[in-house]
C-alpha positions in Angstrom: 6.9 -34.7 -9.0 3.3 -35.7 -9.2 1.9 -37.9 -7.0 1.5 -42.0 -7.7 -2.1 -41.7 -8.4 -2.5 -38.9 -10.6 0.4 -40.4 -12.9 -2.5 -42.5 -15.2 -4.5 -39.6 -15.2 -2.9 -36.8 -16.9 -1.8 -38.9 -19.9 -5.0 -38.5 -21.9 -8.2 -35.8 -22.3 -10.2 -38.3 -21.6 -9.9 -40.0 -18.4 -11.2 -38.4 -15.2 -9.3 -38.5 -12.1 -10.5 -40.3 -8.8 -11.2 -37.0 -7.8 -13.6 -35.9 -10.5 -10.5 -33.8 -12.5 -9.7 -33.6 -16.4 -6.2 -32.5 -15.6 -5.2 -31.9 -19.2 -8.1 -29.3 -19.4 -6.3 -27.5 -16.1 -2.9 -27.7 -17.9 -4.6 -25.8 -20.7 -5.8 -23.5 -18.1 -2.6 -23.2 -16.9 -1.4 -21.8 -20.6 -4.1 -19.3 -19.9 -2.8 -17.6 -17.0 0.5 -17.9 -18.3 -0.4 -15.4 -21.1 0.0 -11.4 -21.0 -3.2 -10.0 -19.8 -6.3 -8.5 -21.3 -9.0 -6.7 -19.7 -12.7 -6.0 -20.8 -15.2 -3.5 -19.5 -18.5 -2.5 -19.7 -19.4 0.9 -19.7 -22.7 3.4 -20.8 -20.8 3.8 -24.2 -20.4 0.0 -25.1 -17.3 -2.2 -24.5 -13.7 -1.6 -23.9 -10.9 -4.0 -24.6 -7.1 -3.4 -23.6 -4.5 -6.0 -24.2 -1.1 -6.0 -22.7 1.0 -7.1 -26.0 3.9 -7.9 -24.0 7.3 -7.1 -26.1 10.1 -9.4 -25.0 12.7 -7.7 -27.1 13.7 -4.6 -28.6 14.4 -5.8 -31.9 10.8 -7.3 -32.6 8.5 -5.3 -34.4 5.3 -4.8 -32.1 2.8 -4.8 -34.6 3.3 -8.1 -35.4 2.3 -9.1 -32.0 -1.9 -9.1 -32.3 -3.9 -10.0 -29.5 -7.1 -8.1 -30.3 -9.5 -9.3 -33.5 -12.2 -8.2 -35.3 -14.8 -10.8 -36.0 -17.6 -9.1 -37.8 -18.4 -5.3 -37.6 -20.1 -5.2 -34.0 -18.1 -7.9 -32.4 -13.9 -8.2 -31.4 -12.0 -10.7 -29.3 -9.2 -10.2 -27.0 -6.9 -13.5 -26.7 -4.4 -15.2 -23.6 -2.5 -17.7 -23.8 -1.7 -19.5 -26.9 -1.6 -17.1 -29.6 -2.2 -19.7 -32.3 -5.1 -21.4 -30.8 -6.3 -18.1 -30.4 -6.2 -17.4 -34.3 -7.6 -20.4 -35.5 -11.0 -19.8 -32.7 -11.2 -16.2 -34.4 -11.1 -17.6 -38.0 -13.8 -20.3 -37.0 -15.8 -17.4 -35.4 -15.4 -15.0 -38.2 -16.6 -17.7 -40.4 -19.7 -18.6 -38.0 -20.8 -14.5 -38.5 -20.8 -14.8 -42.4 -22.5 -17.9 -42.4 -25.2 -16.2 -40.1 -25.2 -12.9 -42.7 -25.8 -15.5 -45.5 -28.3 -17.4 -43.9 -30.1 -15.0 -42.5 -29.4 -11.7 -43.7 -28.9 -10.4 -40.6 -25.7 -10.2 -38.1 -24.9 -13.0 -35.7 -26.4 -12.1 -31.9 -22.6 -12.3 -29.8 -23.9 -14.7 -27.2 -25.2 -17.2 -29.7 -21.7 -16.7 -31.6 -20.1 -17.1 -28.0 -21.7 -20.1 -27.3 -20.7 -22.1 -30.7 -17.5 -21.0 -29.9 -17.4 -22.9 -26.4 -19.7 -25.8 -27.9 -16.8 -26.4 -30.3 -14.1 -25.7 -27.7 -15.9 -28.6 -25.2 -15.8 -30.7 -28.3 -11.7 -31.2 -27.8 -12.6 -31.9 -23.9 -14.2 -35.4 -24.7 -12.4 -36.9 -27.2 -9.1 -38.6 -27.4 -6.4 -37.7 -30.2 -6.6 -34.0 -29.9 -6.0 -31.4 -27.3 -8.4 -28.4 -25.6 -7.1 -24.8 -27.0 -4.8 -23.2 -24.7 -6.7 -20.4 -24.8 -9.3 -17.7 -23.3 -11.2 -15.1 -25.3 -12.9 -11.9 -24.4 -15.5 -11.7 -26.6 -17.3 -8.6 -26.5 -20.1 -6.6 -28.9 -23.6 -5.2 -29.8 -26.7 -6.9 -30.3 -30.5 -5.6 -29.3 -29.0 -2.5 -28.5 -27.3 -3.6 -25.8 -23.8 -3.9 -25.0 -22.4 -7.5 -24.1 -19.2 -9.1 -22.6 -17.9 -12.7 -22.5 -15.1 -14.9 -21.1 -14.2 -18.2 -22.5 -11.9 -20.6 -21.1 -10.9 -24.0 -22.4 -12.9 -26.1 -21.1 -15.8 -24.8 -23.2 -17.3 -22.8 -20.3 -19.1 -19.3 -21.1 -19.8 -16.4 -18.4 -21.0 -12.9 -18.9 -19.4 -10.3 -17.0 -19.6 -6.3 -16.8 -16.0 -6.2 -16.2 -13.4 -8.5 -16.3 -9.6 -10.0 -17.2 -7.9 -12.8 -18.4 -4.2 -13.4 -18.6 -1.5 -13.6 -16.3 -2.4 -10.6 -14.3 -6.3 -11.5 -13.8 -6.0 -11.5 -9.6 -4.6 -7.5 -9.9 -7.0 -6.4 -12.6 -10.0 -7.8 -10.8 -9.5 -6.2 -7.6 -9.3 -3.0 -8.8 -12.2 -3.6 -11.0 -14.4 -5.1 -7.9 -13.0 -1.7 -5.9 -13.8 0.6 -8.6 -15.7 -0.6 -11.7 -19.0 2.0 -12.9 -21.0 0.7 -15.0 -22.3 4.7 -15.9 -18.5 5.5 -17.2 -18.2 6.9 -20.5 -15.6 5.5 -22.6 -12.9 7.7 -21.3 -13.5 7.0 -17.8 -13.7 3.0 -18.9 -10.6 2.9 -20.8 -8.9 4.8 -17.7 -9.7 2.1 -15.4 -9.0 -0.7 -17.7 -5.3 1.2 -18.3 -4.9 1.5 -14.2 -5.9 -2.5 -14.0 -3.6 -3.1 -16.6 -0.9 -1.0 -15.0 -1.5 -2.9 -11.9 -1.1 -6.3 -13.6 1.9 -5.5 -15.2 3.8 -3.9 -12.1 3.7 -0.8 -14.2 6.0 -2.1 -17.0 3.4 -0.9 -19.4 4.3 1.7 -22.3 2.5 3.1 -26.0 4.0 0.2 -27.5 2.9 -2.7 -25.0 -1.0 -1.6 -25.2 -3.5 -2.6 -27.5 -6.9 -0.8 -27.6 -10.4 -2.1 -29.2 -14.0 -0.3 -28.6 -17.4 -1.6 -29.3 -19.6 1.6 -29.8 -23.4 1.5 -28.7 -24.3 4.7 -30.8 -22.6 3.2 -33.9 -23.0 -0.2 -33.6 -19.2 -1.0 -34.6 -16.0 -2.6 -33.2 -12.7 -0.9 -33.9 -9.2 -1.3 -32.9 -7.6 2.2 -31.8 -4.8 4.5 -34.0 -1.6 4.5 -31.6 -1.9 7.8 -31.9 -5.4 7.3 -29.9 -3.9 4.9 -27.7 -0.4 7.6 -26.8 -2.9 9.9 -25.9 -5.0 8.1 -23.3 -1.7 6.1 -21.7 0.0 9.5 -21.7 -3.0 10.9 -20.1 -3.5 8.2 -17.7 0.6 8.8 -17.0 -0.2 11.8 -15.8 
């Protein structure tokens, strides 16, 4: 039961409380932490992301569950929360790249293509008629030769981080990040320690199936998402 006051307040976007609060941005926050977890790490070999795809029944097929994207050829995403919000910010940020490519010639720098993605999800924060997107991104690639790792969250708000997680499961995966995290690990070492956050999240109800891999490479200046024949071999090595 919410209390008497806050009863006018949560009704539309764009009313603030007494207390300062946009309360349907924290419900969409909410949505967010609601949502299977995803990690992202920085390491000496570029960027690591590893989603936890969550299969609620045997008889679904899991590669219809996506939660990692490719935007352009050095950047991916990693999604919580609403899966469809989280679709329709990838196909506005996979057009922003091309129109960058066409425009300039060149590809789109990932905080500047981070940023128009919170300017335009701030945009549903301050007007009436529409809702924020129920969603947070990891948003990670390559540009200037450096590696680079953002969060969003629905409110429009961007932060850079070396390591980090979003999702149901954020409190577990960033303790053992803040306890173990090296920014000098090779890929190997990053995607172990993204696995054992992820492990920790999930209460170890993890398997080949539930895992989702993606890798921004430094040398080669390119975002895949893993085989799951790469992916068996490092949860079956983590395992171990």
């Amino acid at each position: 039961m919410q209390p008497q006051y806050q009863m006018g307040y949560d009704r539309a976007i764009t009313v603030f409380s007494p207390d300062g609060r946009l309360y349907q941005v924290e419900y969409a926050r909410e949505a967010v932490k609601r949502g299977t977890t995803a990690v992202g790490i920085k390491c000496a070999d570029g960027v690591v992301l590893i989603v936890d795809k969550r299969v609620s029944s045997r008889l679904l097929e899991p590669v219809s569950i996506e939660k990692i994207f490719r935007i352009d050829t050095h950047i991916g995403v990693a999604s919580s929360g609403l899966v469809g919000d989280a679709r329709s910010l990838v196909d506005r940020a996979r057009v922003e790249s091309q129109i960058n490519r066409v425009s300039y010639d060149e590809p789109i720098d990932v905080e500047v293509l981070a940023k128009k993605l919170c300017d335009h999800m701030q945009v549903y924060t301050q007007f009436g008629g529409a809702r924020p997107y129920g969603t947070a991104l990891l948003i990670a690639g390559i540009s200037d030769d450096e590696a680079r790792l953002f969060e969003t969250d629905p409110s429009g708000t961007l932060l850079e981080y070396k390591a980090t997680g979003i999702g149901t499961g954020r409190p577990a995966v960033m303790k053992v990040f803040e306890d173990e995290y090296n920014e000098e690990a090779g890929f190997a070492d990053a995607i172990k320690l993204g696995l054992k956050a992820l492990h920790a999240a999930t209460e170890g109800k993890f398997d080949v199936n539930t895992v989702e891999i993606g890798v921004v490479s430094l040398e080669e200046k390119t975002f895949r998402k893993m085989e799951p024949e790469e992916v068996k071999t490092f949860v079956e090595q983590y395992e171990e």
